[in-house]
C-alpha positions as CSV (number, residue, x, y, z in Angstrom):
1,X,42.6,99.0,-47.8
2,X,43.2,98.9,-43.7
3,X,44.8,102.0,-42.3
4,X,47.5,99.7,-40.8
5,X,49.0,98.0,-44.4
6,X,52.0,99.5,-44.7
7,X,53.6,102.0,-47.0
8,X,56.3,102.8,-49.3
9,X,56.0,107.0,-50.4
10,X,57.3,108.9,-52.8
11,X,57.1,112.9,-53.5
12,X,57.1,112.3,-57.2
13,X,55.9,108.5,-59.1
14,X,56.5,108.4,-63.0
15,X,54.7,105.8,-65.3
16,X,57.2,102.8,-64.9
17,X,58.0,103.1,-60.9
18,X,58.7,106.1,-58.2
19,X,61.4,108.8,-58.7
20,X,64.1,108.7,-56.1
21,X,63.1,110.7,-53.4
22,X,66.7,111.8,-52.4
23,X,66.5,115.1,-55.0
24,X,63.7,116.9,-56.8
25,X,63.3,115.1,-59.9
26,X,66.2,116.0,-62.6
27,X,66.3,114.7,-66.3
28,X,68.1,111.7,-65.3
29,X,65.8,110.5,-63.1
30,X,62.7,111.2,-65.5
31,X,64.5,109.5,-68.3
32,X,65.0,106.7,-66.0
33,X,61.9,106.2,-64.6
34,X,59.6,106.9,-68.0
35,X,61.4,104.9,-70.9
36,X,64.0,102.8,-68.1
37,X,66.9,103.9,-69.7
38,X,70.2,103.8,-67.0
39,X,72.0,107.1,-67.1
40,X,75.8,106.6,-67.3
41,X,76.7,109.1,-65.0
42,X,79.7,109.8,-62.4
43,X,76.6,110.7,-59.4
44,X,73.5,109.4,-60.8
45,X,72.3,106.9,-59.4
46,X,68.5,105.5,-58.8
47,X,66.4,104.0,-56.5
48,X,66.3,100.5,-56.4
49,X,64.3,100.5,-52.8
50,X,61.1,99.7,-54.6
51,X,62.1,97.8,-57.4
52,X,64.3,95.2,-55.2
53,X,63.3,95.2,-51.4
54,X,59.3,96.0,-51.5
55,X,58.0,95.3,-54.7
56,X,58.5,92.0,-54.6
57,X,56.4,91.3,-51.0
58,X,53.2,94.1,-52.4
59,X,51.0,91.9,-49.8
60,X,53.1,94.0,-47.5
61,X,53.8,97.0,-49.1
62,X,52.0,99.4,-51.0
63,X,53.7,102.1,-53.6
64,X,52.4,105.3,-52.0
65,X,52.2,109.0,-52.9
66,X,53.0,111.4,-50.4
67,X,50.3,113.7,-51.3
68,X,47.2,111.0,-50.2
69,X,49.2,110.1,-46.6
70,X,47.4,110.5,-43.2
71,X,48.2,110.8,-39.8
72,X,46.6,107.2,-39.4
73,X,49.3,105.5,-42.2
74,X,52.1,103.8,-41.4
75,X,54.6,104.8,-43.8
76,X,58.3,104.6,-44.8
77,X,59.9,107.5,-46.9
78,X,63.2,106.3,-48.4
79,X,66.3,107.5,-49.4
80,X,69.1,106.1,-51.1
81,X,72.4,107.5,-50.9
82,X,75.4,107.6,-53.8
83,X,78.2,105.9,-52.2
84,X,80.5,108.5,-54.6
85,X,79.5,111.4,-52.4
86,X,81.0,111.8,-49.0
87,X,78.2,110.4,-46.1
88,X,78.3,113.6,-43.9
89,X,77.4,115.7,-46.4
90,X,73.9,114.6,-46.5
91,X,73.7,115.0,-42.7
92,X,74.5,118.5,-42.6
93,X,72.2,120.9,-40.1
94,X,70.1,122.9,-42.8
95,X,70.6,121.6,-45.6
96,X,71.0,117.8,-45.4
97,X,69.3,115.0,-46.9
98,X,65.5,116.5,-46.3
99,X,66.1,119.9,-47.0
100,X,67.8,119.3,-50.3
101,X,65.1,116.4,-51.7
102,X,62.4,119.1,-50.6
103,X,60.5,116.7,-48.3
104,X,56.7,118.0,-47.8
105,X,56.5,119.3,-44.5
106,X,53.6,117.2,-43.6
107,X,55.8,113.9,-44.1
108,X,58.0,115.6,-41.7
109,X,55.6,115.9,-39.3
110,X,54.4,112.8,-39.8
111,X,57.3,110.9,-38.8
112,X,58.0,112.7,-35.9
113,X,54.9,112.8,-34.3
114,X,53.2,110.3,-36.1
115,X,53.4,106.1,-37.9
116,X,55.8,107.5,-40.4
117,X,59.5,106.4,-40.8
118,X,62.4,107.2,-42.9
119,X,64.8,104.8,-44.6
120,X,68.3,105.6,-45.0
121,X,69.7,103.2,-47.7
122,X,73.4,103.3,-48.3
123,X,74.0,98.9,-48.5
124,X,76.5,99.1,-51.3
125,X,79.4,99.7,-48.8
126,X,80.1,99.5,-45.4
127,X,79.9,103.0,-43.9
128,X,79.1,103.1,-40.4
129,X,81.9,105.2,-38.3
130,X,82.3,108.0,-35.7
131,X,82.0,110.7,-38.0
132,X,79.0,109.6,-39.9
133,X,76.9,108.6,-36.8
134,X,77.5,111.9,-34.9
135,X,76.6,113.1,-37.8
136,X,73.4,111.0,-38.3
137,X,72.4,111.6,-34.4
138,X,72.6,115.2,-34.4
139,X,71.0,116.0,-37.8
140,X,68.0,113.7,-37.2
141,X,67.7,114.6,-33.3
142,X,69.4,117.7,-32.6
143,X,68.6,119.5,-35.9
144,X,65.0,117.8,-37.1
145,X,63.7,117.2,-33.9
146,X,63.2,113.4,-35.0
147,X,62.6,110.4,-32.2
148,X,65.7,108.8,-33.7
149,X,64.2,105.1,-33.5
150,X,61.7,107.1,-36.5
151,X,65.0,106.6,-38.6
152,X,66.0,103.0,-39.8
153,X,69.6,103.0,-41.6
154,X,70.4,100.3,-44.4
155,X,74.1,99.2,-44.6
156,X,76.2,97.1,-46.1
157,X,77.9,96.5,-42.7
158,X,77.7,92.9,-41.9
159,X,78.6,93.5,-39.0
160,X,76.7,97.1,-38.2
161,X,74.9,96.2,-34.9
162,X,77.5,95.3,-33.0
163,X,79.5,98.4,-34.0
164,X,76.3,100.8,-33.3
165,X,75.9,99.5,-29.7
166,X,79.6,99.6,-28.9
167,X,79.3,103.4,-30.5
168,X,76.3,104.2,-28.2
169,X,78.0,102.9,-25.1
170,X,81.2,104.9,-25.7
171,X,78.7,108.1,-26.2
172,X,76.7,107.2,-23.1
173,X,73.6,107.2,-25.4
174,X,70.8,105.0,-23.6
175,X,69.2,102.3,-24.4
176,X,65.8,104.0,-25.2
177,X,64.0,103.8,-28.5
178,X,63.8,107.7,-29.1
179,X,67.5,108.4,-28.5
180,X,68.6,105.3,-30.8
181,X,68.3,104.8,-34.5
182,X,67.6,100.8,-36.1
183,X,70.9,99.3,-38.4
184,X,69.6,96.9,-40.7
185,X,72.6,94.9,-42.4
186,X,71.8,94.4,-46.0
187,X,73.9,92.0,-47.9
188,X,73.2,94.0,-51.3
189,X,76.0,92.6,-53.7
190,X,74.6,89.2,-52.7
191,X,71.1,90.5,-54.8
192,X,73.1,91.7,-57.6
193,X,73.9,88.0,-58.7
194,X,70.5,86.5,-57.7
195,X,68.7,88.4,-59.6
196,X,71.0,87.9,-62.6
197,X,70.3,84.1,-62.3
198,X,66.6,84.5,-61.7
199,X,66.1,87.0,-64.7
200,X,68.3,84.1,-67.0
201,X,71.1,87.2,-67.3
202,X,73.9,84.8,-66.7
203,X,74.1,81.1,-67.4
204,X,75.3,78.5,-64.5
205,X,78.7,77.7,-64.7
206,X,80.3,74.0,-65.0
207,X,82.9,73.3,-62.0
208,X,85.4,70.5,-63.4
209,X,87.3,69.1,-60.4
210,X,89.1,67.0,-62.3
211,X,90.8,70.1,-64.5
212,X,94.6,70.7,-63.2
213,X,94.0,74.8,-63.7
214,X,97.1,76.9,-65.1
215,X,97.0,79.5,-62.6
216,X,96.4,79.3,-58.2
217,X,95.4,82.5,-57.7
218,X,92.6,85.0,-59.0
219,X,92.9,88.5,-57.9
220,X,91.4,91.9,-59.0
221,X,92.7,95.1,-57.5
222,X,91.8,98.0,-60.0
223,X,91.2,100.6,-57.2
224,X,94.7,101.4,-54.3
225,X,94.0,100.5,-51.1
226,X,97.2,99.8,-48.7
227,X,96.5,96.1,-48.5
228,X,96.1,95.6,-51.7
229,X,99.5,97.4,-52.5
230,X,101.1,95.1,-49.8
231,X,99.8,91.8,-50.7
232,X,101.1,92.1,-54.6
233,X,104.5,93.2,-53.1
234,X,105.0,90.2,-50.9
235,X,103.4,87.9,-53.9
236,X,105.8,89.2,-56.3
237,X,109.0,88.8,-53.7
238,X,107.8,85.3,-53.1
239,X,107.4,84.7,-57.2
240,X,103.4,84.1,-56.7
241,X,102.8,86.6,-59.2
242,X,103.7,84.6,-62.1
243,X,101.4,81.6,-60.7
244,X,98.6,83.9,-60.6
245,X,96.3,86.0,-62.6
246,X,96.4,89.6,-61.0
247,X,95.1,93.1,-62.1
248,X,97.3,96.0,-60.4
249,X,97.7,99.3,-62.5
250,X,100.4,101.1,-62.2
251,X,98.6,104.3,-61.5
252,X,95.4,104.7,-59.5
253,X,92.6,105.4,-61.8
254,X,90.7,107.6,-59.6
255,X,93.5,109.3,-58.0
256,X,95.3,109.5,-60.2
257,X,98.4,109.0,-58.2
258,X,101.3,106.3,-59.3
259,X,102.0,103.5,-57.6
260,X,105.4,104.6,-55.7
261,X,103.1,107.6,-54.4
262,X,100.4,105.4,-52.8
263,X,102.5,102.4,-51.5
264,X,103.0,102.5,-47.7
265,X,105.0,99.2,-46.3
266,X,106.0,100.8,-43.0
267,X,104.5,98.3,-40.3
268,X,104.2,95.3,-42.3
269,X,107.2,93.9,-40.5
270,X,106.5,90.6,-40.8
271,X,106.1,90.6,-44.3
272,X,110.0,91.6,-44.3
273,X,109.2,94.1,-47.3
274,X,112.1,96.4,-48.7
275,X,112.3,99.3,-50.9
276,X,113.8,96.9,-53.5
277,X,110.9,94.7,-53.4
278,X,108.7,97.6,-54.0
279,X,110.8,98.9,-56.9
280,X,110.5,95.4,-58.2
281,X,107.1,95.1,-58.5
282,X,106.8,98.8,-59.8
283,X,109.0,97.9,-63.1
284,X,106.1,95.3,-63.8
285,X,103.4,97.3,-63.6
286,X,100.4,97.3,-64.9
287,X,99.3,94.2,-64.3
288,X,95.9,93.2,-66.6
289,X,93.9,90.5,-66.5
290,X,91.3,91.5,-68.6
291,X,91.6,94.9,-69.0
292,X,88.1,96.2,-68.5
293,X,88.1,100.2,-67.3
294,X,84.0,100.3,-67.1
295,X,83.1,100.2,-63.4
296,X,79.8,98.9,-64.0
297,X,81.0,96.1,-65.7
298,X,83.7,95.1,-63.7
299,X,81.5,94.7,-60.8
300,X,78.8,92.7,-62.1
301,X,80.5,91.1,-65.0
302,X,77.3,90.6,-66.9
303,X,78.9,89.5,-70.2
304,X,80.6,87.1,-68.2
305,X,84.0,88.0,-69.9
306,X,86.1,87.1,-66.5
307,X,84.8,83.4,-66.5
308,X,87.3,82.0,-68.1
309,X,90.1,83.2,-65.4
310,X,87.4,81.7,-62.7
311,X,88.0,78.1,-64.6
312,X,91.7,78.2,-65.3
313,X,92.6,79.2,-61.9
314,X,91.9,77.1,-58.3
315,X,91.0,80.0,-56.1
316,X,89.6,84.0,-55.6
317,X,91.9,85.9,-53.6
318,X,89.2,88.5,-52.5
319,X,90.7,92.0,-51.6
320,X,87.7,93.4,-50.2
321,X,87.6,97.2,-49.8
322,X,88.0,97.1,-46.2
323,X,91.1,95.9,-44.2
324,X,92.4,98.1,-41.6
325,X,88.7,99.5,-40.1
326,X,86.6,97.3,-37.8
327,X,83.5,97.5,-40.4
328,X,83.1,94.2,-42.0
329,X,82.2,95.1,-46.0
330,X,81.2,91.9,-47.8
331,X,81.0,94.0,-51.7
332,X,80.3,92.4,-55.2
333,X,84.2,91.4,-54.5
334,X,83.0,88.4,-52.4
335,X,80.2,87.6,-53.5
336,X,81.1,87.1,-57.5
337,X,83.7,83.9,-56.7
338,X,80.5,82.2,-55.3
339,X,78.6,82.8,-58.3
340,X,81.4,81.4,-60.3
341,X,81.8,78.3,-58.0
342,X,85.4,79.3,-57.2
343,X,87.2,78.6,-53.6
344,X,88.1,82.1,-52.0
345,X,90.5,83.2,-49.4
346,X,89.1,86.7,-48.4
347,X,91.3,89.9,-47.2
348,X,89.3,92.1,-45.3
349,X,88.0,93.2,-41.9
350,X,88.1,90.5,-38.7
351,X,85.3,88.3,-38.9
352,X,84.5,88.6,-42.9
353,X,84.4,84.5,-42.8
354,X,82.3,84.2,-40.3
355,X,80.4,87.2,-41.1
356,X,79.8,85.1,-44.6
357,X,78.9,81.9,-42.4
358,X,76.5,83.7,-40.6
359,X,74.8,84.6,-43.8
360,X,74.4,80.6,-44.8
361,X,77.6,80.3,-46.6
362,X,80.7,77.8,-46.2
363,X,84.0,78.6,-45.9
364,X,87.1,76.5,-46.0
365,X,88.2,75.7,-42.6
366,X,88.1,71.9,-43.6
367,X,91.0,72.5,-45.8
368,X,93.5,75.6,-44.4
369,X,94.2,77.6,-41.8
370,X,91.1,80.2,-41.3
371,X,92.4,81.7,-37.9
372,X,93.8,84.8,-40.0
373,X,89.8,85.8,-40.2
374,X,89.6,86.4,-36.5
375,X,93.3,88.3,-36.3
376,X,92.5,91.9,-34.9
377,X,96.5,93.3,-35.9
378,X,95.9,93.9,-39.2
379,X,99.5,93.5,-40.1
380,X,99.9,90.5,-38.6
381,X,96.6,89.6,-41.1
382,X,97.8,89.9,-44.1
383,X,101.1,88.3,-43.0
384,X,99.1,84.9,-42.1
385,X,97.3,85.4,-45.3
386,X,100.4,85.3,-47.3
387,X,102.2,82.9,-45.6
388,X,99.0,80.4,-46.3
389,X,99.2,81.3,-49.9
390,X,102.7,80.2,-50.1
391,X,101.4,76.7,-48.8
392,X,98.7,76.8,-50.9
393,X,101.5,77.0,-53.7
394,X,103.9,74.3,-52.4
395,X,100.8,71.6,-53.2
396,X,101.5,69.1,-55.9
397,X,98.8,68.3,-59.0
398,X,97.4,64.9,-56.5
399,X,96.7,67.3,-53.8
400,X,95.7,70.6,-56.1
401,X,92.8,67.7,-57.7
402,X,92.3,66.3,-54.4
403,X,91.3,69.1,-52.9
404,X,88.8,70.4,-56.1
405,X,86.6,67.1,-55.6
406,X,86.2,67.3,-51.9
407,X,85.7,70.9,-52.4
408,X,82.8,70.9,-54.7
409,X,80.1,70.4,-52.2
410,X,81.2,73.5,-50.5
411,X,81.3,75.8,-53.7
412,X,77.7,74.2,-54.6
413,X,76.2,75.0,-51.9
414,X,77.1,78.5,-51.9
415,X,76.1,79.1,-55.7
416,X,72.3,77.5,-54.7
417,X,73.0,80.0,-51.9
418,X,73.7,83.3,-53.6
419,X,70.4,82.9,-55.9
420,X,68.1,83.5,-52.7
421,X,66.8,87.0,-52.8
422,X,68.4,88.7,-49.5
423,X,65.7,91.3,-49.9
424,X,63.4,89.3,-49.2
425,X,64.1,89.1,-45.4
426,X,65.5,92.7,-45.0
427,X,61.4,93.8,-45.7
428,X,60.7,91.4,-43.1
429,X,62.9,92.9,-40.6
430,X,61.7,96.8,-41.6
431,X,58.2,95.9,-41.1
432,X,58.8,94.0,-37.7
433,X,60.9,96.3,-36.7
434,X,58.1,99.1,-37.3
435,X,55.3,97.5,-35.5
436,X,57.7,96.3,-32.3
437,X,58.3,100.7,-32.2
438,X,54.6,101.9,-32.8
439,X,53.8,99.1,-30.1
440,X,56.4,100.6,-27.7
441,X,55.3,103.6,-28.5
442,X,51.6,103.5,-28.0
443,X,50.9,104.3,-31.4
444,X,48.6,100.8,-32.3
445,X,47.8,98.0,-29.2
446,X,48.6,94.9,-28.7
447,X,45.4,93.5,-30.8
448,X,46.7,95.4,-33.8
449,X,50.2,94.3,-33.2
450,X,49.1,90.6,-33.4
451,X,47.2,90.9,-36.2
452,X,49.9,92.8,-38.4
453,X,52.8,90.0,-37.2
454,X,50.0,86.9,-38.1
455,X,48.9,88.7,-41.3
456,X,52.7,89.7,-42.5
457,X,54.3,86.5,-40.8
458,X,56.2,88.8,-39.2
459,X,58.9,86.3,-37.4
C-alpha cells in the first residue's frame, strides 16, 4: 500500500468495526462494536465516522490502527461528540477531548508536526458560536500546540463557513493556514433517511394529489423552544389549531418546566399576543399527535407510525431547533417532510430555504410568499410566517387540489433527492482538503499532489 493512501485511525478496533475514539473503551462501546447491539443510553453514543462517511469510499480510505502509523502516513484521528454534553467541555485546557480519550502521544505528535489530522464530528446540530470557537482555538493552539488548519471540524451548520470567517475577522485572526481551523458542513439528518431507503428500512410513500386532506398543517414540537411556544399561541388565537395536527406538551419533558414557566411573548408585537391568549392555549394543553416519548423514534420514525398525519394533512410546518441564532440547523425536523413527500414551510434561522436550495432541494416560492426566509428580525419572522399560514387557510378545496398537482414535481424531486448519500461528498471534501494543506505546507510536492487528486478524483 503507497505511503500516501489515506487513513482513518483508531486507538482500539473490535471484530465488527473501530471503537469510538472519543473515550477509552467502556462496556457500551465493546457491546456495540462486538455483537452490534445499540446501547439505550442518556450519553452513549457511537461512532458512525467509519461506518457512514469512509467506509463506503475504502479506495480512499483505509481502517487504520494507531499502533502501525508513521511519520510518512497521512492520517485522520476522529472524534465524535454527544450533542447531550455541553461543546466546551471537551475543549477544556488539560483535560479536553485528547486528554480524556487517552490519545497516544505519538498521534499527537504526529499531527502536529507531521501528515496527521484530527476530525472533530459534532453534524447532528448546528453548534458553531463565540464560546465554542474560542474555546476550540485556544485548546488546540494555545493549549496543544496544534497548527489549527491540523484540525478539521464537522457541523451540522449549513451555513458554518460564512459564520467561521465573519468570527475570524472580528478576532483579527489571519488568513493563514496554521492560525485557522477547516468547517466542513455536513448535512447528517439528510443520511439518516437515505440510508433507510437504500437498506429497504422504509417503504416509498404514495403522494395522492387528488386527496382533499382533513388537516393543513403538520407540526411536532415535543422539546420548548421560544418560537415554538409563540407560533402555537398565535395558531390557537387565530383558530389554526383545530385545522391542524400539533404536538405541544404541557410541560417540557427535559426540563421539566410547565408551559406558563417557559412561555416568553414579550417582543412578538406584531403577533399582538396577550396573557389571555396564552392562558388559552395553556387550558388545552397537551396537545398529541401521536404520542410517542422515545427520542430515537421520534426522530427517525422507522416504524413509520407518523405517516398517516403526512397523508391526511397538506403541509409540514417545520420548527427547526434554531430560530433566534444566526446558525442555520437543517435537523431530521426538515429533512423527514421530504422523505414523506409533504410541502413544508420551515421556521428557523435566515436563509434555511436557501440553505436547503443550495443543497439541491426545491422550495415553494412558485406558490407563497418565501421572503420570511431571508428576514433577519426574528420577530418580525415568525409574524410573516403566521400571517402566510392564515392565507394558506383561507384557500378553498379547487385551490387546496390545485395546488397538490402542480406541487408534485417539487416534492418528487426532493424525495429522489434525499436518497443520495451526503457522505459521500463530505470524504471528498476531507481528503481535498488534506492534500491542498500538506501541499501548502511542504509536506508532499506538487507531483504527489497531482497524482493523489487524479487517483481520488479529487474535484
Amino acid at each position: 500500500m503507497s505511503s500516501e493512501m489515506f487513513k482513518v485511525v483508531y486507538s482500539w478496533l473490535g471484530p465488527k468495526g473501530p471503537i469510538w475514539n472519543t473515550e477509552v473503551p467502556n462496556l457500551y462501546s465493546l457491546v456495540n462494536e462486538a455483537e452490534k447491539v445499540k446501547p439505550e443510553t442518556f450519553f452513549y453514543w457511537s461512532d458512525l465516522l467509519w461506518q457512514n462517511v469512509f467506509k463506503n469510499k475504502k479506495e480512499q480510505w483505509y481502517l487504520w490502527p494507531n499502533s502501525e502509523i508513521t511519520n510518512e502516513d497521512i492520517f485522520v484521528f476522529p472524534y465524535s461528540l454527544h450533542w447531550r454534553i455541553p461543546v466546551e467541555r471537551f475543549f477544556m485546557a488539560g483535560s479536553g477531548i485528547v486528554e480524556f480519550s487517552q490519545m497516544s502521544g505519538h498521534i499527537l505528535e504526529h499531527v502536529r508536526n507531521g501528515k496527521g489530522f484530527i476530525i472533530i464530528e459534532l453534524a447532528v446540530e448546528a453548534y458553531i458560536d463565540d464560546r465554542i470557537l474560542t474555546n476550540m482555538h485556544h485548546y488546540f493552539n494555545g493549549s496543544l500546540h496544534l497548527p489549527l488548519n491540523k484540525i478539521i471540524y464537522l457541523t451540522g451548520c449549513m451555513n458554518a463557513k460564512q459564520i467561521y470567517d465573519d468570527w475570524c475577522k472580528y478576532k483579527n485572526i489571519p488568513d493563514d493556514p496554521r492560525q485557522r481551523m477547516h468547517v466542513i458542513t455536513w448535512p447528517s439528518s439528510q443520511g439518516i433517511f437515505s440510508r433507510q431507503y437504500t437498506q429497504k428500512l422504509v417503504t416509498e410513500p404514495f403522494y395522492d394529489e387528488n386527496y382533499y386532506p382533513e388537516k393543513l398543517f403538520l407540526s411536532f414540537n415535543r422539546r420548548f423552544r421560544e418560537h415554538r411556544l409563540n407560533l402555537s399561541i398565535a395558531f390557537n388565537k387565530h383558530n389554526l389549531l383545530e385545522r391542524s395536527y400539533w404536538a405541544l406538551g404541557k410541560v417540557d419533558p427535559e426540563s421539566p418546566r410547565p408551559f406558563l414557566e417557559n412561555v416568553n411573548i414579550g417582543g412578538y408585537t406584531e403577533l399582538e399576543l396577550t396573557d389571555q391568549d396564552v392562558m388559552n392555549l395553556n387550558n388545552k394543553l397537551p396537545l398529541v399527535i401521536d404520542g410517542e416519548t422515545n427520542t430515537q423514534k421520534m426522530c427517525v420514525d422507522p416504524d413509520m407510525e407518523t405517516r398517516k398525519f403526512y397523508t391526511n394533512s397538506l403541509l409540514s410546518l417545520v420548527t427547526e431547533t434554531n430560530f433566534r441564532e444566526p446558525n442555520v440547523s437543517l435537523t431530521e425536523k426538515s429533512f423527514k417532510p421530504m422523505r414523506e413527500k409533504h410541502p413544508f414551510i420551515i421556521v428557523g434561522s435566515p436563509n434555511s430555504l436557501s440553505s436547503l436550495r443550495e443543497l439541491g432541494f426545491q422550495t415553494f416560492h412558485e406558490f407563497w410568499d418565501e421572503g420570511y426566509d431571508q428576514t433577519q428580525n426574528h420577530y418580525k419572522r415568525l409574524a410573516a410566517i403566521v400571517k402566510l399560514c392564515q392565507e394558506i387557510s383561507q384557500w378553498d378545496i379547487q385551490k387546496t387540489l390545485e395546488f397538490k398537482r402542480k406541487v408534485k414535481p417539487i416534492i418528487e424531486h426532493n424525495f429522489k433527492l434525499i436518497l443520495e448519500r451526503p457522505e459521500l461528498g463530505v470524504s471528498q471534501k476531507i481528503a481535498k482538503y488534506i492534500v491542498d494543506q500538506l501541499l501548502i505546507t511542504g509536506k508532499i510536492n506538487q507531483h504527489t499532489a497531482n497524482l493523489m487528486k487524479l487517483n481520488k478524483r479529487l474535484t
